[in-house]
Steps between C-alpha positions, in 0.01 A plus 500: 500500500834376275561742206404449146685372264535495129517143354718620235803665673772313563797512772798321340849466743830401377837450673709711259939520469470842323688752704271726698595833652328758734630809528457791687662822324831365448507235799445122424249393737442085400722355220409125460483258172229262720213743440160362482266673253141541485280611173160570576253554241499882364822606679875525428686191698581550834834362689478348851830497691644295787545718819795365492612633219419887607812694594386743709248522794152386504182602729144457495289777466249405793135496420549543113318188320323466182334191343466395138265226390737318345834505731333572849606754769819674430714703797721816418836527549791803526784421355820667555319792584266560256147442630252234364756413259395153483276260555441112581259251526583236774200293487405518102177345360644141365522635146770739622679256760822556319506916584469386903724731700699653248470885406371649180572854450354846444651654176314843571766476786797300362640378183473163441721310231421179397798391241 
């Protein structure tokens, strides 16, 4: 059975050239100015970052999945050693195509900038 979904919230994505950092305590974990962000309809905007633009090492967390209604099934992610620190979508719903294999971030677990 698919998951509701409410008619009236929206999914917007955005290739952005503002400067977005993720940090962890004082180490710069992803630094990139090719961000892709994504405002979703009652919550602050969320950036999406290349894999490629991640400094430091990246690993699934195996068997951690979640799905939203309006994305699809997201996978967890440690990131330069702090667990679940981030997440991805690599098959999105087609409203969210744009987010596709990049990783959003946790900010209960890092800061993230975005310039």
């Amino acid at each position: 059975m698919a998951a509701l979904r409410d008619p009236f919230h929206r999914i917007d994505v955005h290739a952005s050239s503002r400067r977005v950092r993720v940090l962890a305590g004082d180490e710069v974990i992803a630094d990139t100015d090719r961000a892709v962000l994504l405002f979703e309809t009652g919550l602050p905007p969320v950036a999406y970052v290349a894999r490629a633009d991640v400094r430091v090492p990246v690993a699934s967390v195996e068997g951690k999945r979640t799905f939203c209604p309006y994305k699809g099934e997201a996978g967890y992610w440690t990131v330069g050693g702090v667990d679940e620190a981030a997440w991805s979508y690599d098959y999105p719903r087609p409203e969210a195509t744009g987010i596709a294999g990049r990783l959003a971030f946790d900010p209960s677990k890092v800061t993230v900038e975005i310039g």
